[in-house]
C-alpha positions in Angstrom: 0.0 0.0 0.0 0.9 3.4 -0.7 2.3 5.2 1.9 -0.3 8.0 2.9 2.4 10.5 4.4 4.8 10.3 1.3 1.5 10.5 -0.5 -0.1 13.8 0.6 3.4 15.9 0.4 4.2 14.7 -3.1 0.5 15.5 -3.9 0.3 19.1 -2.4 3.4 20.4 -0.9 5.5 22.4 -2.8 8.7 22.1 -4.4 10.3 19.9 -7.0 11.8 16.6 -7.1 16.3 16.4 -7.6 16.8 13.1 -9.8 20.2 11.7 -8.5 19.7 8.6 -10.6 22.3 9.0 -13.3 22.7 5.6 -14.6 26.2 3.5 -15.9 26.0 5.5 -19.2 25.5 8.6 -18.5 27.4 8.6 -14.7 30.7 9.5 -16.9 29.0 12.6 -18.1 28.1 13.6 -14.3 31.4 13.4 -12.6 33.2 14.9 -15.8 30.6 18.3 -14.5 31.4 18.0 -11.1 35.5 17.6 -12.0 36.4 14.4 -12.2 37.8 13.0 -15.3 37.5 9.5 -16.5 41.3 9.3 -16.5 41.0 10.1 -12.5 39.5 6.6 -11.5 39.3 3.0 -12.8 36.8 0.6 -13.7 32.8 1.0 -12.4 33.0 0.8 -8.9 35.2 3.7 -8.5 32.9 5.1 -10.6 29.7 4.1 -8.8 31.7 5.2 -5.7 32.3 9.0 -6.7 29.4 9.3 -7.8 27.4 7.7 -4.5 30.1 10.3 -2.2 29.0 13.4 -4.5 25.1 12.6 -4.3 25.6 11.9 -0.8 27.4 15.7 -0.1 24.0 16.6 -2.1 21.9 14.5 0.3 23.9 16.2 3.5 23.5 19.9 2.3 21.6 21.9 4.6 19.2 23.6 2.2 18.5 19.5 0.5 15.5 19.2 2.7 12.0 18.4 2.4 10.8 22.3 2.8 11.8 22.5 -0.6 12.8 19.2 -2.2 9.8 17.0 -1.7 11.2 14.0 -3.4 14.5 12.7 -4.7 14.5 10.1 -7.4 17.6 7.5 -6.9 19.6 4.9 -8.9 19.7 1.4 -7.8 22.9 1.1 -6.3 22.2 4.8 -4.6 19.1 3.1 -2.9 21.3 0.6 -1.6 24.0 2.8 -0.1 24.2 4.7 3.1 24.6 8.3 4.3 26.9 7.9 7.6 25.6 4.5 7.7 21.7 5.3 7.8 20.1 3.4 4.4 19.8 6.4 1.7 15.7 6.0 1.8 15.4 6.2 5.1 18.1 9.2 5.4 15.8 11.4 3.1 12.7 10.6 4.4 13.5 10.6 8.5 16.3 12.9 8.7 15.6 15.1 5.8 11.8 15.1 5.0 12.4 13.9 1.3 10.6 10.9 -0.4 12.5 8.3 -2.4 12.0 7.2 -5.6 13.8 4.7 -7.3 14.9 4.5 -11.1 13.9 0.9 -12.5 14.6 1.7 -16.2 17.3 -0.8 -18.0 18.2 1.7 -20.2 17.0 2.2 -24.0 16.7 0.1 -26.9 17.8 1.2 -30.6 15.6 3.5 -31.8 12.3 2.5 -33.9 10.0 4.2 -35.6 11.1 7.7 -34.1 11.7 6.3 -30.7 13.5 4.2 -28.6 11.4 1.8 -26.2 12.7 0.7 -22.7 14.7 -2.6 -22.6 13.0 -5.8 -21.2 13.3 -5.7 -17.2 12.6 -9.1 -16.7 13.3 -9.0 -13.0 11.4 -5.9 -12.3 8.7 -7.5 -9.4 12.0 -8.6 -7.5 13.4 -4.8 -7.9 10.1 -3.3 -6.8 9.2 -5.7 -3.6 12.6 -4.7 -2.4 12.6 -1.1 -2.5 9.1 -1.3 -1.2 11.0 -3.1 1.8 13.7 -0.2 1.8 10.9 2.4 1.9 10.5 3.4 -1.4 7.6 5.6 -2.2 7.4 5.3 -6.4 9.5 4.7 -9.7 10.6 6.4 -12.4 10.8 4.7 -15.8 12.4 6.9 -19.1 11.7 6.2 -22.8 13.0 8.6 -25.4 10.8 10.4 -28.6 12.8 11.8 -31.5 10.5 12.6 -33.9 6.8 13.1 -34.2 6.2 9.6 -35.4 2.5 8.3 -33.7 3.1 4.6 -34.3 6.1 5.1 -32.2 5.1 7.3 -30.0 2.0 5.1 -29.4 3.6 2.1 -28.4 6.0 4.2 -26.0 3.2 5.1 -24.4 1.4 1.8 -24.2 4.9 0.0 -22.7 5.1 2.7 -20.3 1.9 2.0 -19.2 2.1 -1.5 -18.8 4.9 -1.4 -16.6 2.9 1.7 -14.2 0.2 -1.1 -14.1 3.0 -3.6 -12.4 4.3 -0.8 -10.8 0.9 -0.1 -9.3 0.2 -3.8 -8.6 3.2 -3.6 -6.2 2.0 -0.6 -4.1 4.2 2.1 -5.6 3.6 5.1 -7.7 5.2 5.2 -10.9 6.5 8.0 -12.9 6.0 7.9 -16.4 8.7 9.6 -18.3 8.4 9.4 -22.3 10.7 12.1 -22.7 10.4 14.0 -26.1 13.9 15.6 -27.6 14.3 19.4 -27.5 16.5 18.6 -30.3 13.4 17.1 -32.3 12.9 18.6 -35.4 9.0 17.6 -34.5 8.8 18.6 -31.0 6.1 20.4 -31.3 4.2 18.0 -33.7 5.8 15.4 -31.2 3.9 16.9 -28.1 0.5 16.6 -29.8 0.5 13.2 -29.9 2.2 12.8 -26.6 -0.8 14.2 -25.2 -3.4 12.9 -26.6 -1.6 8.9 -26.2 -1.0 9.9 -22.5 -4.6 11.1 -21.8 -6.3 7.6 -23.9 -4.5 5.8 -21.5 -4.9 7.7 -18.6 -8.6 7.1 -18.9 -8.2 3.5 -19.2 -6.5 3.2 -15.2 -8.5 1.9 -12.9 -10.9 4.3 -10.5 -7.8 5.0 -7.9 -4.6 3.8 -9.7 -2.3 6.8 -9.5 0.6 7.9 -11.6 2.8 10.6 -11.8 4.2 12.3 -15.1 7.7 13.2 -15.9 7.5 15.3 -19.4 9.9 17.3 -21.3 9.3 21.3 -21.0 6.6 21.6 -23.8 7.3 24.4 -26.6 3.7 26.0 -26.1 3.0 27.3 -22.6 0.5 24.9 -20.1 0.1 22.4 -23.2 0.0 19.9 -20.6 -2.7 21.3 -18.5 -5.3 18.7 -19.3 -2.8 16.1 -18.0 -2.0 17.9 -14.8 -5.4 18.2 -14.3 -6.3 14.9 -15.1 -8.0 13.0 -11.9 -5.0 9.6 -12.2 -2.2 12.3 -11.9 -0.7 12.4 -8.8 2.0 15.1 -10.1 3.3 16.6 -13.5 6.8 17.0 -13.3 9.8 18.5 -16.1 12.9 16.8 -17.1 15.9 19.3 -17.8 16.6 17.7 -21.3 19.8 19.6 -21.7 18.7 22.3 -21.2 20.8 24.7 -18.9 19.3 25.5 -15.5 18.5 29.1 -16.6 16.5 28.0 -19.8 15.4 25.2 -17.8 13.9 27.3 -14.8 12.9 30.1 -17.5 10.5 27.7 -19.5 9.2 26.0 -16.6 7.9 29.4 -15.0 5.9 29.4 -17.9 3.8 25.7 -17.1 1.4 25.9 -14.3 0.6 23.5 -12.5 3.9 21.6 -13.5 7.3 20.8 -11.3 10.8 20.5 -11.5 12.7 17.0 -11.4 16.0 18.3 -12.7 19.4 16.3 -13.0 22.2 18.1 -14.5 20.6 21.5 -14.3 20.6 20.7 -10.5 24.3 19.8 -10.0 25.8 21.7 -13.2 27.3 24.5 -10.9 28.7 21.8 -8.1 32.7 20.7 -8.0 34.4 18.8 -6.1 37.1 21.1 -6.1 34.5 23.4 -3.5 35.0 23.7 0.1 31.8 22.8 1.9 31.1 25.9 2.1 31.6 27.2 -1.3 29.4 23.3 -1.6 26.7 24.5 0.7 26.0 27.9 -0.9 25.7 26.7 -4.5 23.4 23.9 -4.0 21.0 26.6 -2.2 21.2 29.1 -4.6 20.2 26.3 -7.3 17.4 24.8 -4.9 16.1 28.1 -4.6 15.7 29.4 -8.4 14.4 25.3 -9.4 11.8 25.8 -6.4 11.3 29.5 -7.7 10.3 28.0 -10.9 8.6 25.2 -10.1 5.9 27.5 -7.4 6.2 31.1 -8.7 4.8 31.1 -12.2 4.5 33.6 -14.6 1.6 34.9 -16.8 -2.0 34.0 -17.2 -3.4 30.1 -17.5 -3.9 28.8 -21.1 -7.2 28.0 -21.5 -7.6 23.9 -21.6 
């Protein structure tokens, strides 16, 4: 069962989610931002380790707390770890008022038909019973659209529902994330048919299933207000997509009713060169202008 706490401030408190679930191909990419070259360590658990000490310096940061960040989304080996020998769930949600989700994606298949599907995750019950156990509150799941192909975008949208079903079977929220491009040539065209798969199979869940939506910063203003609205949404929330965290912030001032769950916009100003200090006051200045954008928003609601 769902917890009911974990529930209600993901529902209504506000603030925006951190993703710290950078994966084995794109954990490279993280620690080369924060300053550590690939030359600088060997083989994946080095790797795995870095990154685990610079999430955890994230995780320890006095402005990382649930006031905020309501929710922190974490890679598998990250849900496993500790923070001064507390279990990283448990850290965020006793110490530091956060809720934990947990990235269950296997990563991406070659793309098809203008997309690229998730790869099979044959032992995905397994996965979910044991971060249920750890105190896991949902998932988060990420296909990728690159071009406004409806076939494709279709069956995207059908796997990532199939898997919320399980998801849901299993007493956990899942965040669907079919993230569209911004370097689509069709993101706009893209979007439209996002939509309107998301909504069809919205409508098919169950009275009381509950999902949450993780969506790339549309191009048009509140185009995702039906969805936000929708009564199976828990919570619409915006991927960075490469986006820098000005842009990023900039365009989601602009989406009511939608949040931030930002990875490299959230950690591209951190090094590990920084005193704790120096540390400490970047990671609030970012949490500030990612909650700014996510609660503060700017002009007059598009009409649904």
């Amino acid at each position: 069962m769902v917890d009911a706490k974990m529930l209600n401030k993901i529902t209504s408190a506000p603030g925006f989610i951190a993703a710290l679930d950078q994966s084995g191909g794109s954990t490279p990419g993280a620690l080369r931002l924060y300053g550590i070259a690939e030359n600088d360590y060997q083989g994946d658990d080095e790797m795995y380790r870095l990154i685990h000490a610079m999430r955890v310096r994230i995780m320890k940061a006095p402005a990382f707390t649930g006031d905020k960040v309501i929710g922190a989304i974490l890679f598998e080996r990250t849900m496993d770890g500790d923070v001064d020998g507390e279990p990283v769930p448990a850290y965020l949600w006793e110490k530091r008022g956060v809720v934990p989700f947990l990235k269950i994606d296997k990563g991406l298949l070659d793309e098809e038909s203008g997309v690229q599907k998730m790869k099979p995750m044959p032992d995905l019950d397994a996965l979910l019973i044991r971060g249920r156990e750890k105190g896991i509150f949902g998932t988060k799941m990420r296909s990728v659209i690159a071009h406004a192909d409806k076939a494709g975008i279709a069956a995207v949208v059908k796997q990532q529902f199939e898997v919320a079903r399980q998801i849901i079977g299993q007493g956990l929220v899942p965040i669907v994330e079919p993230e569209v491009s911004i370097k689509s040539p069709t993101k706009v065209e893209a979007e439209a048919i996002l939509r309107d798969e998301i909504a069809s199979e919205l409508d098919k869940l169950p009275a009381g299933d509950k999902v949450m939506l993780k969506l790339t910063i549309p191009t048009v203003a509140d185009f995702y207000a039906p969805l936000v609205a929708h009564k199976s949404v828990v919570r619409v929330v915006a991927l960075s997509g490469g986006y820098s965290r000005v842009d990023a912030c900039e365009k989601l001032r602009h989406n009511h009713g939608m949040i931030a769950s930002f990875s490299r916009a959230l950690a591209e100003q951190l090094r590990v060169s920084m005193s704790d200090a120096e540390f400490n006051t970047s990671i609030a200045k970012t949490i500030d202008e990612i909650y700014a954008a996510s609660v503060d928003k700017t002009g007059a609601m598009a009409a649904e």
